[in-house]
C-alpha positions as CSV (number, residue, x, y, z in Angstrom):
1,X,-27.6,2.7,-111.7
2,X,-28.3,6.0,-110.5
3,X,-27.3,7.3,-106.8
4,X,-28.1,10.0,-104.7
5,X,-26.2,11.2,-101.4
6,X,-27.5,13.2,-98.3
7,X,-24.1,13.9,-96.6
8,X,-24.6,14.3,-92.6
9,X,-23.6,12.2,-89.5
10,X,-25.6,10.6,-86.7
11,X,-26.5,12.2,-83.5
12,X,-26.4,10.9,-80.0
13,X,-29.9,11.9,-78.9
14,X,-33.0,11.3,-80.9
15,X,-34.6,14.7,-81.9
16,X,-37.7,15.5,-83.5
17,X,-41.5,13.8,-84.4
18,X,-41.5,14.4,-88.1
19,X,-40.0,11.1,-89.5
20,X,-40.0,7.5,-88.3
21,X,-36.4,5.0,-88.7
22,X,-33.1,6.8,-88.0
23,X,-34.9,10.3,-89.0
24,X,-34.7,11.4,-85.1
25,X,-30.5,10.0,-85.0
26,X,-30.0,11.6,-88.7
27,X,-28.4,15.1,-89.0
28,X,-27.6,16.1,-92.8
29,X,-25.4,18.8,-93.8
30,X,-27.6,20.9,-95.5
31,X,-31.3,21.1,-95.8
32,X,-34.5,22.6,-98.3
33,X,-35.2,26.2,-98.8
34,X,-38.8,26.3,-98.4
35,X,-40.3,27.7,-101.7
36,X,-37.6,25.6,-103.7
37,X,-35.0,28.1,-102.9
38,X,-32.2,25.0,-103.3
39,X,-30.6,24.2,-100.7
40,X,-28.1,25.6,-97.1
41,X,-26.5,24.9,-94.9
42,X,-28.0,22.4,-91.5
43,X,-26.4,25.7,-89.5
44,X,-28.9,25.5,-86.2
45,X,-27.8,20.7,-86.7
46,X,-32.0,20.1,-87.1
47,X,-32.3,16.2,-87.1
48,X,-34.4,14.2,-90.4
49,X,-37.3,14.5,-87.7
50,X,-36.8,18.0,-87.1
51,X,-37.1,19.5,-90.6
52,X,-40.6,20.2,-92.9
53,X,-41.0,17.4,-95.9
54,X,-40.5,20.2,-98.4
55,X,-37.2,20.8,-96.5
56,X,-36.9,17.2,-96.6
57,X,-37.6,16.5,-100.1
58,X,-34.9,19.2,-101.7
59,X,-32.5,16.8,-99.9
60,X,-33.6,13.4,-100.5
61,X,-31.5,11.1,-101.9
62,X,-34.1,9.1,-103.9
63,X,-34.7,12.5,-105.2
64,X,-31.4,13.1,-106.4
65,X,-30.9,10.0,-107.7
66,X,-34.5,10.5,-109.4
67,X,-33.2,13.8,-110.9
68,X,-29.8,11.9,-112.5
69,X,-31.9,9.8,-113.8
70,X,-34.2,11.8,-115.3
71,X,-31.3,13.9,-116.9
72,X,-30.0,10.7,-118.3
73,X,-33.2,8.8,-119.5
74,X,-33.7,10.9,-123.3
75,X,-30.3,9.7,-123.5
76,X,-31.4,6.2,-123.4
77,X,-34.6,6.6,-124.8
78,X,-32.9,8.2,-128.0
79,X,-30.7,5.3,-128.5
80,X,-33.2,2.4,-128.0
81,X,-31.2,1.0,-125.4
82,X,-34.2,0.7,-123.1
83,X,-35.3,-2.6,-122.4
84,X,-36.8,-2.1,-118.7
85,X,-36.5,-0.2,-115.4
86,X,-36.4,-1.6,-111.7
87,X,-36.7,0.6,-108.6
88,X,-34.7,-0.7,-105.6
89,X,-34.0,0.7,-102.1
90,X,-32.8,4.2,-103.1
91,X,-31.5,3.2,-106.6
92,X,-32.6,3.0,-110.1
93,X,-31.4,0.5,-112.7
94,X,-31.5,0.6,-115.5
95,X,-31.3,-2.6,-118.4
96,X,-29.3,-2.3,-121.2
97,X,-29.9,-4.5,-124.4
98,X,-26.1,-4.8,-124.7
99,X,-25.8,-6.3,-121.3
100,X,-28.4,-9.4,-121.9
């Protein structure tokens, strides 16, 4: 299983249009560079709702958990270890032939 974090806390007011669920309550510590400039620090406390999907997406925890992943799978691949691949909410798994 792969996992990826957005540290941040949750507001008291709802702020924002750009996001539906918690998006408005959510407040992560850092957010997206545009022009995938990494990422910095949430200094001005923009909500989920308040920040641009590129902003959103350098942040994302599926996407890190994508990018572990991704780092991992030639590992996998190399071995034949591989049998299949599930996508949950927010984490990967991945089967192992030595776990049955």
């Amino acid at each position: 299983m792969f996992e990826g974090v957005c540290p941040g806390r949750v507001g008291f007011v709802r702020r924002g249009t750009n996001g539906f669920g918690y998006d408005p309550l959510f407040i992560p510590d850092e957010v997206g560079v545009p022009g995938g400039g990494g990422t910095a620090e949430n200094t001005q406390g923009r909500s989920y709702a308040e920040l641009s999907a590129a902003e959103k997406d350098a942040i994302s925890h599926r996407g890190r958990a994508m990018e572990r992943m991704e780092a991992e799978l030639a590992r996998f691949l190399a071995d034949g270890s591989v049998i299949g691949m599930t996508c949950g909410n927010a984490c990967i798994t991945v089967a192992d032939k030595a776990e049955g």
